[in-house]
C-alpha positions as CSV (number, residue, x, y, z in Angstrom):
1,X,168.0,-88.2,69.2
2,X,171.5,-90.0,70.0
3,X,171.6,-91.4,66.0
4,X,173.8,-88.6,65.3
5,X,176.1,-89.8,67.3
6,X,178.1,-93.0,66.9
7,X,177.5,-96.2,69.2
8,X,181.2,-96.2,70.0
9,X,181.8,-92.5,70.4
10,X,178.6,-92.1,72.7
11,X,180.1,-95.4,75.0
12,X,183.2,-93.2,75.3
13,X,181.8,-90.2,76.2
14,X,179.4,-91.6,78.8
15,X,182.3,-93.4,80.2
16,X,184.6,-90.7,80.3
17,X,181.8,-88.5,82.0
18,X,181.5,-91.3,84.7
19,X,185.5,-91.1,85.6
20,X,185.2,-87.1,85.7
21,X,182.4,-87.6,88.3
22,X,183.9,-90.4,89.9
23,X,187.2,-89.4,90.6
24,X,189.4,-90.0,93.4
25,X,189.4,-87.2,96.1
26,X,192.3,-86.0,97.0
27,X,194.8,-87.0,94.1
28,X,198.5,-85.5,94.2
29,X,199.2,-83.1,91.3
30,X,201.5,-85.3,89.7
31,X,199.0,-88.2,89.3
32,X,196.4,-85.5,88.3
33,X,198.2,-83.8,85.2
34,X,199.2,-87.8,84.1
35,X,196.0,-89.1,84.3
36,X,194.9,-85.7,82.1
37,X,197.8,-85.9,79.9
38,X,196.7,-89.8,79.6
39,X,193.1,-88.4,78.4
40,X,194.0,-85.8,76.7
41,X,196.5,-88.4,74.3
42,X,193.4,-90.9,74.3
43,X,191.3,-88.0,72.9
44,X,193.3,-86.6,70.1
45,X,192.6,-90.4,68.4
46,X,188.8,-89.7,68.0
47,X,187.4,-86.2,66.9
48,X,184.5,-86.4,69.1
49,X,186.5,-87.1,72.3
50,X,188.6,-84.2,71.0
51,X,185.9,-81.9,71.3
52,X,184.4,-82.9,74.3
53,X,188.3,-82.2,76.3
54,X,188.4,-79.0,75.1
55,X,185.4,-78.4,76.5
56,X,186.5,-80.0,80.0
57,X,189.8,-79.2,80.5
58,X,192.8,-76.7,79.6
59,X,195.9,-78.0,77.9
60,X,198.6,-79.5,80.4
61,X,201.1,-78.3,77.9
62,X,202.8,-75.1,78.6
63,X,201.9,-72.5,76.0
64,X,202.6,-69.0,75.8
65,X,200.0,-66.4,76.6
66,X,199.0,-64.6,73.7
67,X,199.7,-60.7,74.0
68,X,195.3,-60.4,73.7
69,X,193.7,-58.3,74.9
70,X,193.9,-58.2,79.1
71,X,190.4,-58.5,80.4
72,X,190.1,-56.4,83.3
73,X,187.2,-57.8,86.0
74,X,185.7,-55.7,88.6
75,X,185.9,-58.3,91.3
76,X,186.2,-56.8,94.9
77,X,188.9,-59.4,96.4
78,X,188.7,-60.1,100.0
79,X,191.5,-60.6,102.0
80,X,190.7,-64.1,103.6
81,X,194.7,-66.0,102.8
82,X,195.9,-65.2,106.8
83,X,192.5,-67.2,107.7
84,X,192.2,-70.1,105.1
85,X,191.6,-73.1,106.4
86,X,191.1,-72.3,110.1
87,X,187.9,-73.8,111.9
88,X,184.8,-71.0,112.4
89,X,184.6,-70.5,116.2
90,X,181.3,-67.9,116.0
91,X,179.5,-66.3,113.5
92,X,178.4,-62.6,115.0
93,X,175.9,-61.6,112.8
94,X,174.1,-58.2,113.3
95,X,171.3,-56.5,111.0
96,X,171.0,-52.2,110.7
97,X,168.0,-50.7,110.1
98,X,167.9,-48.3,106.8
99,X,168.3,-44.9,108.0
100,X,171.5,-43.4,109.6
101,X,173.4,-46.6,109.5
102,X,177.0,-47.1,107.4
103,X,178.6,-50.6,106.3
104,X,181.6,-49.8,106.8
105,X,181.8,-47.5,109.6
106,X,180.5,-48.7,112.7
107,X,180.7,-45.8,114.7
108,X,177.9,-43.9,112.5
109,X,174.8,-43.6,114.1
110,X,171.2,-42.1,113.2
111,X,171.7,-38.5,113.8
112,X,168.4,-36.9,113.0
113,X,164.4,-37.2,114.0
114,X,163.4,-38.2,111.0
115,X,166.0,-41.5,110.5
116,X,165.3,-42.4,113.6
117,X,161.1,-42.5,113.2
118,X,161.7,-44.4,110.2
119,X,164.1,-46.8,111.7
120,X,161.5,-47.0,114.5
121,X,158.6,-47.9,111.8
122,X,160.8,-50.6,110.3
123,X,160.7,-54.0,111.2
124,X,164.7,-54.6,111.0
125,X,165.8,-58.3,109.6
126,X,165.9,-61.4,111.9
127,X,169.5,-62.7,112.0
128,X,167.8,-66.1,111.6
129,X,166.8,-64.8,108.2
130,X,170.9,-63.9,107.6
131,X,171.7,-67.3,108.7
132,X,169.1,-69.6,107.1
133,X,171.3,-67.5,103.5
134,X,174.9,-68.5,104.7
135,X,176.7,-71.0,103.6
136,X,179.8,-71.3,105.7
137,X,179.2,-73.3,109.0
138,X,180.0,-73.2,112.5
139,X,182.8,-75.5,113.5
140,X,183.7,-75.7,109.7
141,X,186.9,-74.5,108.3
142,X,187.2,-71.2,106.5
143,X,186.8,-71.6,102.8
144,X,186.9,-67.9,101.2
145,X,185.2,-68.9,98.0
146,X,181.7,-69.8,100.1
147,X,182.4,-66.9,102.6
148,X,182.4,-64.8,99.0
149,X,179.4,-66.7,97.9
150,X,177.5,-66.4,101.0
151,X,178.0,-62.8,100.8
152,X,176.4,-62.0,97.4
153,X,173.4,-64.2,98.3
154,X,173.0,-62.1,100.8
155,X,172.8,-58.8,98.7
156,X,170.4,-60.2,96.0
157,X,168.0,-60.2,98.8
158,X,165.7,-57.2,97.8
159,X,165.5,-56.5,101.8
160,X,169.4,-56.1,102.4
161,X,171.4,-52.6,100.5
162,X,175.1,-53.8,102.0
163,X,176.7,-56.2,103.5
164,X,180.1,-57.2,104.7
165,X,181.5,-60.7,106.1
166,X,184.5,-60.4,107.3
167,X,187.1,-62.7,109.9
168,X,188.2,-61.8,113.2
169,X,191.2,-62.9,114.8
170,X,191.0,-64.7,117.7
171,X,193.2,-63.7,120.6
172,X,195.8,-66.6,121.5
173,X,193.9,-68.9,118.8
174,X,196.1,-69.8,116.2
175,X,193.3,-72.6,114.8
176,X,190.3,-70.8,114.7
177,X,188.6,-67.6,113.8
178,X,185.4,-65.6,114.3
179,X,183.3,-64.3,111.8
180,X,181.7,-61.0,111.5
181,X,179.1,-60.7,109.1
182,X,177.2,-57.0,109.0
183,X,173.9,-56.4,107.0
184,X,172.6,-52.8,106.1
185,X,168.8,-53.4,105.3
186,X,166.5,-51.5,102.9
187,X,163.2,-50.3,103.5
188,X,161.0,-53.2,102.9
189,X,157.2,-51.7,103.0
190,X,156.0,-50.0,99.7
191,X,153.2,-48.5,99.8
192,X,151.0,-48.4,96.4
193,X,148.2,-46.8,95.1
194,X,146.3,-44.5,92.0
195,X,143.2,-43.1,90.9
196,X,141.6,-42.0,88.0
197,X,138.3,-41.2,86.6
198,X,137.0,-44.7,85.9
199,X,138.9,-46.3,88.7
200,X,141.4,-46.6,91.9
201,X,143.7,-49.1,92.8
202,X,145.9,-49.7,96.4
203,X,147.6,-52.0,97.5
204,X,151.4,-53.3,99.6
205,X,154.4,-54.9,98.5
206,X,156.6,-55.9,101.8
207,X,159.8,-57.7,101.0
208,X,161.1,-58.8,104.5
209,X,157.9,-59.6,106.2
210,X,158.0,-59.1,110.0
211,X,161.9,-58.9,109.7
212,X,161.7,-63.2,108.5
213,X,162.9,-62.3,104.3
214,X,159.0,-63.6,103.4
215,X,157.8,-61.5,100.9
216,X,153.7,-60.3,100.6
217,X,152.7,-58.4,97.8
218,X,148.5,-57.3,97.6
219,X,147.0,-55.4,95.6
220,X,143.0,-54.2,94.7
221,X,141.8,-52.5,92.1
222,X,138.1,-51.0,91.4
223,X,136.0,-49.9,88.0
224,X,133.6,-46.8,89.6
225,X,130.8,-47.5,87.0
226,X,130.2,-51.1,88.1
227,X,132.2,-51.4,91.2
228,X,133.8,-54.0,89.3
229,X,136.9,-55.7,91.1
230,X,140.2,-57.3,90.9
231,X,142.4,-58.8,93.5
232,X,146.4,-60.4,93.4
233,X,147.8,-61.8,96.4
234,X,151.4,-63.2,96.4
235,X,153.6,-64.8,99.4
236,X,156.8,-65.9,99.1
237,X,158.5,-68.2,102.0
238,X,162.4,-68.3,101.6
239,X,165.0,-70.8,102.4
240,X,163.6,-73.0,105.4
241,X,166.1,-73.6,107.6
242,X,168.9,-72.8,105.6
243,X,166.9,-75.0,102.5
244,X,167.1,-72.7,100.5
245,X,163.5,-74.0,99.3
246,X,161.2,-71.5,98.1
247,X,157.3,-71.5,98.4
248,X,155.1,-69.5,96.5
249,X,151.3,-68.8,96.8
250,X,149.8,-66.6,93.8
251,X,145.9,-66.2,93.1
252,X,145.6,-63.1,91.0
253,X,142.1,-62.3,89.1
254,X,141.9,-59.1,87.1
255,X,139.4,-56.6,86.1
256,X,138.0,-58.9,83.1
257,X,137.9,-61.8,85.7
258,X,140.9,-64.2,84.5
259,X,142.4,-66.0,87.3
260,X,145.7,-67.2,87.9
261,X,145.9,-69.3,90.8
262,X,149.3,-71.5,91.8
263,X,151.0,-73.0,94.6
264,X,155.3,-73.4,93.4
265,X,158.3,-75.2,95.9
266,X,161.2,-75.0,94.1
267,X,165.0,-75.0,95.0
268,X,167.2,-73.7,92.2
269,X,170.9,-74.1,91.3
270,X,170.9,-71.1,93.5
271,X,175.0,-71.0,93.3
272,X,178.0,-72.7,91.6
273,X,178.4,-74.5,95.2
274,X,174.8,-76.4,94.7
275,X,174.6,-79.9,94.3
276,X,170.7,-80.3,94.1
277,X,167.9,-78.7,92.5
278,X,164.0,-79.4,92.2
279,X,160.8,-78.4,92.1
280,X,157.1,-78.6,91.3
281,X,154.1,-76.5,90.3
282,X,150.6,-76.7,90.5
283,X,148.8,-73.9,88.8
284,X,145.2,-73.7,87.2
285,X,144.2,-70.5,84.8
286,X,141.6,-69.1,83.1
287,X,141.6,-66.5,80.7
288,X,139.4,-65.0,77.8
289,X,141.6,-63.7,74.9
290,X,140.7,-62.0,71.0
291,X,141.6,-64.6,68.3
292,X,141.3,-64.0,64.7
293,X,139.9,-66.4,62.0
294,X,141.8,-67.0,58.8
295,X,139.5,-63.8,57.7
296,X,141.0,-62.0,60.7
297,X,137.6,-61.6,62.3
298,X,138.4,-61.1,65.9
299,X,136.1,-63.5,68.3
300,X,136.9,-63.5,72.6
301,X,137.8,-67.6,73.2
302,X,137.9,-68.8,76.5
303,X,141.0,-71.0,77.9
304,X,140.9,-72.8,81.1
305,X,143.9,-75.2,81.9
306,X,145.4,-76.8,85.1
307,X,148.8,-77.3,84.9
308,X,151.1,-80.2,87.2
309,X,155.0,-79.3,86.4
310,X,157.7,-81.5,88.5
311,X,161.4,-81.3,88.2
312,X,165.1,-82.2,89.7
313,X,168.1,-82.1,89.0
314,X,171.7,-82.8,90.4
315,X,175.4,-81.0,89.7
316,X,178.4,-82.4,89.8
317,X,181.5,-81.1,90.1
318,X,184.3,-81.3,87.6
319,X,187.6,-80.5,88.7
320,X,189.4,-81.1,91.6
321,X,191.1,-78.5,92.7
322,X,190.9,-75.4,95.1
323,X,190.8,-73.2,92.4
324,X,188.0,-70.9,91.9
325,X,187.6,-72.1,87.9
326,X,187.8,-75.5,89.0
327,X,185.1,-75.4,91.6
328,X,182.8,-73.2,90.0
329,X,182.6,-75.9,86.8
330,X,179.8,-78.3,86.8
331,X,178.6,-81.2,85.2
332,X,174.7,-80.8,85.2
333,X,171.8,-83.2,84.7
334,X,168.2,-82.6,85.0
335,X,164.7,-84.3,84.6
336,X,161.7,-82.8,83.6
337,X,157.6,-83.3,83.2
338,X,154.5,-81.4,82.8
339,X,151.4,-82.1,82.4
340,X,149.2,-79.2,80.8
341,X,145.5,-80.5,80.5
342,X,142.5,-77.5,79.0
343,X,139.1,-78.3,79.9
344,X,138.3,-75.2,77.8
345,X,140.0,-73.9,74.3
346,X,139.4,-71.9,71.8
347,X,137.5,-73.3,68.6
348,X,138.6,-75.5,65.6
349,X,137.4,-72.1,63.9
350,X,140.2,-69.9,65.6
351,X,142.8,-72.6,66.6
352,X,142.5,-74.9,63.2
353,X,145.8,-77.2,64.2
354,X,144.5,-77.3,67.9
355,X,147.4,-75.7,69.0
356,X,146.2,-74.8,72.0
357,X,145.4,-78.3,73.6
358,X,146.2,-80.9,76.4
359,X,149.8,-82.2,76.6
360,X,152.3,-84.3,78.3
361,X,156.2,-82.8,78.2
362,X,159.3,-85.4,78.9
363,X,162.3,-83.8,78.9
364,X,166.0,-84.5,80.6
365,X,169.0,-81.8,79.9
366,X,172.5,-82.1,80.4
367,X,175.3,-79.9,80.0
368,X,178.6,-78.0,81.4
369,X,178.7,-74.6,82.6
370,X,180.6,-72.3,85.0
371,X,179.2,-69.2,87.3
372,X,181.2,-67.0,88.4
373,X,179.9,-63.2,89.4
374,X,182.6,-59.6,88.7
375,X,181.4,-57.1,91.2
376,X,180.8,-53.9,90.3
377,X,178.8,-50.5,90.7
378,X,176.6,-48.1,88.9
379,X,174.2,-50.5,86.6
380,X,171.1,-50.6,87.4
381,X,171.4,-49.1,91.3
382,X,173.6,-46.0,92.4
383,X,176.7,-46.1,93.6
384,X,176.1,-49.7,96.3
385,X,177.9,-53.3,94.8
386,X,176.0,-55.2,92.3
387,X,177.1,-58.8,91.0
388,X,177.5,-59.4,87.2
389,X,177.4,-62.8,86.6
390,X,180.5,-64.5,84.4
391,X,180.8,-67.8,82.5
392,X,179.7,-70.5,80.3
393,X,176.9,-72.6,79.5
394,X,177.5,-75.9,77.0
395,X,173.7,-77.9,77.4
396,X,171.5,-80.0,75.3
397,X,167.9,-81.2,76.1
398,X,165.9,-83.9,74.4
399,X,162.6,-85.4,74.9
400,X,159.3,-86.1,74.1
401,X,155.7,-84.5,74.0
402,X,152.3,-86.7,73.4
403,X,150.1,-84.1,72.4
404,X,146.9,-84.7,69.9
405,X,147.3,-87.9,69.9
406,X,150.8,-87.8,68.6
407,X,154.4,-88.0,69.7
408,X,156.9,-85.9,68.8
409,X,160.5,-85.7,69.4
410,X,162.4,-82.5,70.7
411,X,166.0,-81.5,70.7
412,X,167.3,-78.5,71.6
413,X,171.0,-76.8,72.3
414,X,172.5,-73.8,74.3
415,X,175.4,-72.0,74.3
416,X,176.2,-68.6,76.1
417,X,179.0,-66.8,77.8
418,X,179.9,-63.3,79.4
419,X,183.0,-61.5,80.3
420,X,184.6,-58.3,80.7
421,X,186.9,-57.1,77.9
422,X,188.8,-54.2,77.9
423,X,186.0,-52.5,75.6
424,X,182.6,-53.8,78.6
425,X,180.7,-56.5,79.3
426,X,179.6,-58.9,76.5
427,X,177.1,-61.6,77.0
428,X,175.8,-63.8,74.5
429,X,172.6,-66.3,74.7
430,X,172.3,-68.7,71.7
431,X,169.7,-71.4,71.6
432,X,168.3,-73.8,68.9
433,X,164.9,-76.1,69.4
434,X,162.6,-78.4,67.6
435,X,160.0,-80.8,67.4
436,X,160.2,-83.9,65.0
437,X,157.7,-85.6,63.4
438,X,158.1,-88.2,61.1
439,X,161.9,-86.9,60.2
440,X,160.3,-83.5,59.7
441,X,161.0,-80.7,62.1
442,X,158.4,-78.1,63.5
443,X,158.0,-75.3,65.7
444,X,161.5,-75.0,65.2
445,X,163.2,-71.8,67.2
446,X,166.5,-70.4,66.7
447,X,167.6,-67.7,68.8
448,X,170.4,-65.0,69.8
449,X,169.9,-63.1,73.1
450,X,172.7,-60.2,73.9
451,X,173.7,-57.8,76.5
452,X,176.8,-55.2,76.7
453,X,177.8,-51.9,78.2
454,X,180.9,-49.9,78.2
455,X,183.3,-49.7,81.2
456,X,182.0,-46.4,83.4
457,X,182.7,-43.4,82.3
458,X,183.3,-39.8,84.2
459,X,182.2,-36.2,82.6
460,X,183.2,-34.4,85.6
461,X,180.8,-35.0,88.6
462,X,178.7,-37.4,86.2
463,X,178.5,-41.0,85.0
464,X,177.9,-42.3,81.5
465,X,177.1,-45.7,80.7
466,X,175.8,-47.1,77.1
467,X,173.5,-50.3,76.9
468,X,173.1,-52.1,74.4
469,X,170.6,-55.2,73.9
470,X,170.2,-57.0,70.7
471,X,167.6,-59.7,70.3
472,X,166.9,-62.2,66.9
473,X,164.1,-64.8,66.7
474,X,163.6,-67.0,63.7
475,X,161.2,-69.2,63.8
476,X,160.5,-72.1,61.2
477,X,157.9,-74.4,60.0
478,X,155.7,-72.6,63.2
479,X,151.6,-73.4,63.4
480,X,149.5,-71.5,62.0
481,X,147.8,-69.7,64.7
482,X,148.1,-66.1,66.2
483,X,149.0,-67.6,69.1
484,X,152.3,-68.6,68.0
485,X,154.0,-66.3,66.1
486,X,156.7,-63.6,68.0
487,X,155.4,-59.4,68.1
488,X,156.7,-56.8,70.4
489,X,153.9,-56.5,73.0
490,X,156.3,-58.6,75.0
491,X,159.5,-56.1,74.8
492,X,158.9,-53.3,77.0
493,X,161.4,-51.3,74.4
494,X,158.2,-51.4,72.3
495,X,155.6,-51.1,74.8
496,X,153.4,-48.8,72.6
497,X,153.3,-51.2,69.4
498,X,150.7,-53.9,70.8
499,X,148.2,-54.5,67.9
500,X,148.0,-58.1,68.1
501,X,147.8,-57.7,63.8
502,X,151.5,-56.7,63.9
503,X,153.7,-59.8,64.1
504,X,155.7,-62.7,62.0
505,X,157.6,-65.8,62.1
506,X,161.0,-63.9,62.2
507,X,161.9,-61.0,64.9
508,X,165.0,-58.9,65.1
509,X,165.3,-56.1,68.0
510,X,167.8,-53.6,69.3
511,X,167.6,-51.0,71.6
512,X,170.2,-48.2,72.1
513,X,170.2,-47.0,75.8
514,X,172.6,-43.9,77.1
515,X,172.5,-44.2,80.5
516,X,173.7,-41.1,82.9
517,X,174.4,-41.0,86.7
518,X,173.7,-37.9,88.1
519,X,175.4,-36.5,91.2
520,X,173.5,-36.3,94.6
521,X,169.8,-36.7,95.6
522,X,166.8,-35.6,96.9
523,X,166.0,-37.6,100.3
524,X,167.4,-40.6,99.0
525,X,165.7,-40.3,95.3
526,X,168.5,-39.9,92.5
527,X,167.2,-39.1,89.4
528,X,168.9,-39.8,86.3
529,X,168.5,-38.9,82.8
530,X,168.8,-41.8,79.8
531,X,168.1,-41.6,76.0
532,X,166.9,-45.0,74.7
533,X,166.6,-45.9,71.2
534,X,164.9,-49.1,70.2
535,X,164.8,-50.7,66.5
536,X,162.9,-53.9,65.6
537,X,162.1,-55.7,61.8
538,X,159.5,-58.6,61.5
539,X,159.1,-61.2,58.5
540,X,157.6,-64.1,57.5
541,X,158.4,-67.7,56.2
542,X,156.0,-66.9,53.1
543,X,157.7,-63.7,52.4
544,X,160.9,-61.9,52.7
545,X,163.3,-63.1,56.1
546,X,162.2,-59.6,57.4
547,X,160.3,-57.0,55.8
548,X,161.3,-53.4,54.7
549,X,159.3,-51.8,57.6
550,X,161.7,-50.1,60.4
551,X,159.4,-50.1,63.7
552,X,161.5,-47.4,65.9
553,X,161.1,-45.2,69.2
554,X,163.2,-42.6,70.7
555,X,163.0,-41.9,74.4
556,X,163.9,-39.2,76.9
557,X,163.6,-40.1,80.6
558,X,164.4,-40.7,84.0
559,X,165.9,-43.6,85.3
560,X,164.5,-43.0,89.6
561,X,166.1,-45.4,91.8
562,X,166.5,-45.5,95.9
563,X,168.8,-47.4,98.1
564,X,167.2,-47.2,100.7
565,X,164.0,-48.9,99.4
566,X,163.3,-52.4,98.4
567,X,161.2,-51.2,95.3
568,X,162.7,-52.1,92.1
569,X,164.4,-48.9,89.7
570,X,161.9,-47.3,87.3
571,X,161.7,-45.3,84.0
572,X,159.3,-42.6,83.7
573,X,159.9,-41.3,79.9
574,X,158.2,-39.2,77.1
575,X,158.6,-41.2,73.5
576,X,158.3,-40.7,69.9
577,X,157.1,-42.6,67.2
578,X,157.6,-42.5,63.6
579,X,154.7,-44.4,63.1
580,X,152.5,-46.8,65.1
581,X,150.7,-49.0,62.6
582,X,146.7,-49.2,62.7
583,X,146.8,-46.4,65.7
584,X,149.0,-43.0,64.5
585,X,151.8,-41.4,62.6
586,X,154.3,-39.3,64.6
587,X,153.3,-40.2,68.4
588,X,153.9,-39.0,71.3
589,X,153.5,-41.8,74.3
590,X,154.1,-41.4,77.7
591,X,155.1,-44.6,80.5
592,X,156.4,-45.7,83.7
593,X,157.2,-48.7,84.4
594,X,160.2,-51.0,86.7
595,X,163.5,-51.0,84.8
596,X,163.8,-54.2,83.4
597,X,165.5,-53.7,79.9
598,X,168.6,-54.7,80.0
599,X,168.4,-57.7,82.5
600,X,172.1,-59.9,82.5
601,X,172.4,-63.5,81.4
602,X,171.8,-66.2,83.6
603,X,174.4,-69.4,83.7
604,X,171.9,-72.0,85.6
605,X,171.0,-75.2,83.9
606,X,167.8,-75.8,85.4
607,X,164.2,-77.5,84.6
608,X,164.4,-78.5,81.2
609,X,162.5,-76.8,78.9
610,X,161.1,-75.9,75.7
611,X,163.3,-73.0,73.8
612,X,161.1,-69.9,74.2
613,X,159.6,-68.5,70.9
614,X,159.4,-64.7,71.6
C-alpha cells in the first residue's frame, strides 16, 4: 500500500517521525525554533516533507494574524497560575448524595423529608471510585492541564451531575498545596418496567453499583401466550486501581432466542494525556435473520459466529512544550486482529458471494490528531457543564483480510475536525476505505459524517438551540447481498422506515432539529419542546447516484431530561409521514426512545478498523 509513495520520501518521513518522538527533553527555546527552522528549510526541498510539516508544526516565522473571524470557545478557565508547579500535599476528596446538595455552595444542606429519604436510599459514591478517575498524584507537582482533565473525566461518569477540583493554600507552605476535589452524584438506580396485552417486561439499570462506579443493567421480558422469555445482563467494572481498564460481561438472548454473549477488557485513549491503549474481545452470537433470494423471496437463515478481537496501541507526544496545543498533539500507532469464524451461515442461495463467512482481519493505523474539550451548557442536559470535544484527526490504516480463500488488501483514510466559530459548532468526519484485489478495488466506502448548532439563544425566559446533522454514504463496487447495502433502519431520524426492501448502494441524510429549553421543572423533570425534521435519498450503482424519491418526517416532541438521575435524555414525539413505502401514505407514528441524534465527534485513534458502511 506504500507504492504510492516514493522509497526516498517514505525513508524521510519515517525518519523524521523517529526524531519528533525521540527528541531531547528539555531543549532551551532557542535550540528549539533552530532545530524547527532547520526542518522546516529541509522540508520546503521535497513536496512530501512539505506536507507532512504543515501538518506537525506552525510556521516559526512571524506572520500577521488575519482579521478572520474570532472563534469564541466556551472553555471555563480555572484559576490554577498562583499554584503551578507546587508539590500536592493532600487530595480531600468528598462525594454528595443527589438531593439537597449544591457544588458550589457548601453551606446548602437537604432541607426537606423527602431529599433526605432519597439521600438515605442512595448508596452515595466511594471516594476510592473518585480516585481510581484522577489523574494528578499525591506528592506530584500541580500541573493545571491534568487537574482540568481529571475533572471532566470525572463528569462523563453517568453517576456524577457536578464536580469541582479546586487548590487550597497551605498555611505557611510556600511549596506545596492541598487539593479539594467535590463531587455532586446523580441518582444511580432506574427502575424499568411495561406491560401490554401480549407481554411485560422489568428490569434495573444501576450506574454506580454499591457506591464503586460498576455499572449492572438487567432486564426480563415475557410473551403471555407462550410464557416465552428473554433475558440481558450487563456489568461493567471501571478503572482498577486507577487503570482505567474496563471489563465488560454481556449475555443478552431475546424473545426470538438469538444470543449475544461476550466478555471485553479494554483501555482506551481515554484522554489526550494517554500513552497506552489496548484491548480484546471474545464474543460468540447467534442470530436468525430474513434474507431475500435474487427473486426477493424472503427465507429465515441462521448465523452463528465466535468472534476473538485483540488490539494495542501507543501515543506519543509531539511537541515539547507546556502549552495546551502542544501537549494535547499526538503521534498515534495502533495494531489490530480479529478473528471472525461462522460455524453457521446463510446459504449459497441467499448469500451467492459468501459474504457472510469466516475471516481473518490485519490491520495497523497511524496518524496525528489533537483533543481538546470547550465547556459549555444547555445540549443535551439542562443547565449543568457538558464537554464538547475540539480538534483534529490526520490517520491512515492499511492491512490485510484472508477471507474465502483469498487475500485482499485494505487502505483506508480519515480526516475530521471541530471548533467553535462565531456562527456554532462545526464538526466534520470524512473517511475513505477499500479492499483490493488484483489492482481492483471493492467494498469501497466513502463517507462524510457532520454535526453543528448555533451559539444559545434567549427568547425571554427560554432557550433555542438548532441542530443540524448531515450524513452521506457512497458505496462502490459493494457485494451483492442484502446484507451489505446502507437503509435507514439504523438512523433513529428514520425509525419508522424499516422495510428491509428499502435500501441502495448510496445514502444521503439530514435532519433539522429546533431544540427549546424551557424554564423550571416539575420535581426535577424539565420538559422541553423540539421540532425535528429529517430528509434522506437512496441510489444505486446501476442507476442514478440517488433517486428522485424524497423519504421525509416531521416531528413534534419532548426532549425529558433529569439531573438528578443517571438515565440518559429521551424524546417522546408524534411524527408525520408523507409516505412510508410498502406500509402507508400520510402516517402518523408515535416513539420514545434515549436522545441519541445528534451525538459529537470523537478525536481518538484507536483499534484499527474497517470504515463503517452505514
Amino acid at each position: 500500500m506504500f507504492q504510492i509513495l516514493k522509497h526516498r520520501d517514505f525513508i524521510w518521513l519515517l525518519f523524521f517521525c523517529c526524531q519528533v518522538v525521540t527528541a531531547q527533553d528539555k531543549p532551551s527555546s532557542k535550540d528549539s525554533t533552530r532545530v524547527y527552522q532547520e526542518i522546516e528549510e529541509y522540508s520546503n526541498k521535497n513536496k512530501l516533507t512539505k506536507f507532512v510539516h504543515k501538518l506537525l508544526f506552525k510556521p516559526t516565522r512571524a506572520k500577521k494574524r488575519a482579521q478572520k473571524t474570532q472563534k469564541k470557545r466556551y472553555l471555563i478557565q480555572k484559576s490554577f497560575d498562583e499554584y503551578e508547579g507546587k508539590i500536592i500535599r493532600n487530595i480531600n476528596i468528598e462525594t454528595l448524595d443527589p438531593f439537597g446538595y449544591s457544588i458550589d455552595d457548601e453551606n446548602r444542606k437537604p432541607e426537606t423529608g423527602a431529599e433526605r429519604f432519597g439521600n438515605s436510599l442512595h448508596a452515595k459514591t466511594k471516594k476510592l471510585t473518585i480516585r481510581n478517575i484522577l489523574l494528578i498524584k499525591k506528592n506530584a507537582p500541580l500541573d493545571s492541564l491534568v487537574a482540568k482533565e481529571s475533572e471532566r473525566l470525572i463528569r462523563r461518569q453517568r453517576y456524577t451531575r457536578s464536580v469541582i477540583i479546586k487548590p487550597v493554600p497551605i498555611p505557611n507552605s510556600t511549596d506545596s498545596v492541598d487539593i479539594s476535589v467535590r463531587v455532586l452524584d446523580s441518582w444511580s438506580l432506574v427502575p424499568k418496567g411495561s406491560i401490554s396485552s401480549s407481554k411485560v417486561r422489568l428490569g434495573f439499570a444501576d450506574r454506580n453499583f454499591f457506591g464503586l462506579g460498576h455499572q449492572l443493567q438487567m432486564d426480563y421480558t415475557e410473551l403471555f401466550a407462550d410464557k416465552h422469555n428473554a433475558y440481558n445482563v450487563i456489568y461493567t467494572i471501571p478503572s482498577v486501581r486507577n487503570t482505567y481498564i474496563n471489563t465488560t460481561f454481556l449475555y443478552n438472548k431475546d424473545l426470538g432466542d438469538n444470543t449475544v454473549k461476550s466478555v471485553k477488557i479494554e483501555r482506551v485513549f481515554f484522554s489526550p494525556f494517554t500513552r497506552f491503549a489496548g484491548g480484546v474481545l471474545f464474543e460468540n452470537r447467534f442470530l436468525k435473520d430474513s434474507l431475500p433470494d435474487l427473486n426477493n423471496n424472503f427465507s429465515t437463515q441462521n448465523f452463528n459466529s465466535k468472534v476473538q478481537s485483540y488490539w494495542f496501541g501507543h501515543a506519543f507526544t509531539i511537541f515539547k512544550g507546556k502549552s495546551e496545543d502542544y501537549r494535547t498533539s499526538n503521534f498515534v500507532t495502533t495494531l489490530g486482529f480479529t478473528n471472525v469464524s461462522f460455524s453457521e451461515s446463510p446459504t449459497k442461495i441467499y448469500d451467492p458471494t459468501n459474504f457472510i463467512s469466516s475471516e481473518k482481519l490485519y490491520l495497523a493505523s497511524l496518524g496525528i490528531n489533537t483533543r481538546k474539550y470547550a465547556e459549555d451548557k444547555y445540549l443535551f442536559s439542562y443547565g449543568i457543564i457538558e464537554d464538547v470535544p475540539l480538534g483534529k484527526v490526520y490517520s491512515i490504516t492499511g492491512g490485510f483480510q484472508d477471507k474465502n480463500n483469498q487475500w485482499r488488501n485494505y487502505f483506508s483514510g480519515r480526516f475530521a475536525y471541530s471548533d467553535y466559530y462565531r456562527f456554532g459548532y462545526l464538526g466534520l468526519d470524512f473517511e475513505w476505505g477499500s479492499f483490493f484485489n488484483n489492482g481492483k478495488t471493492e467494498e469501497t466506502v466513502f463517507r462524510i459524517d457532520g454535526n453543528y448548532f448555533t451559539n444559545l439563544l434567549s427568547l425571554g425566559n427560554w432557550k433555542i438551540r438548532q441542530f443540524i446533522k448531515p450524513k452521506l454514504v457512497l458505496g462502490n463496487n459493494r457485494a451483492p447481498t442484502i446484507e451489505d447495502r446502507v437503509n435507514f433502519s439504523d438512523e433513529i431520524g428514520f425509525s419508522g422506515i424499516n422495510s428491509p426492501l428499502i435500501h441502495g448502494t448510496n445514502k444521503l441524510a439530514m435532519a433539522f432539529q429546533t431544540q427549546t429549553y424551557a424554564p423550571g421543572n416539575w420535581y426535577g423533570f424539565h420538559f422541553n419542546p423540539f421540532f425535528n425534521m429529517t430528509f434522506g435519498l437512496l441510489g444505486n450503482e446501476t442507476d442514478s447516484f440517488f433517486n428522485d424519491k424524497l423519504y421525509s418526517k416531521f416531528s413534534l416532541g419532548l426532549l425529558i431530561n433529569n439531573n438528578y438521575f443517571t438515565f440518559e435524555s429521551f424524546q417522546i414525539s408524534f411524527s408525520y409521514y408523507p409516505s412510508i413505502p410498502f406500509e402507508a401514505t400520510n402516517a402518523f407514528k408515535t416513539a420514545s426512545f434515549r436522545n441519541t441524534d445528534i451525538a459529537l465527534p470523537d478525536f481518538q485513534i484507536g483499534q484499527p478498523t474497517i470504515v463503517p458502511y452505514n
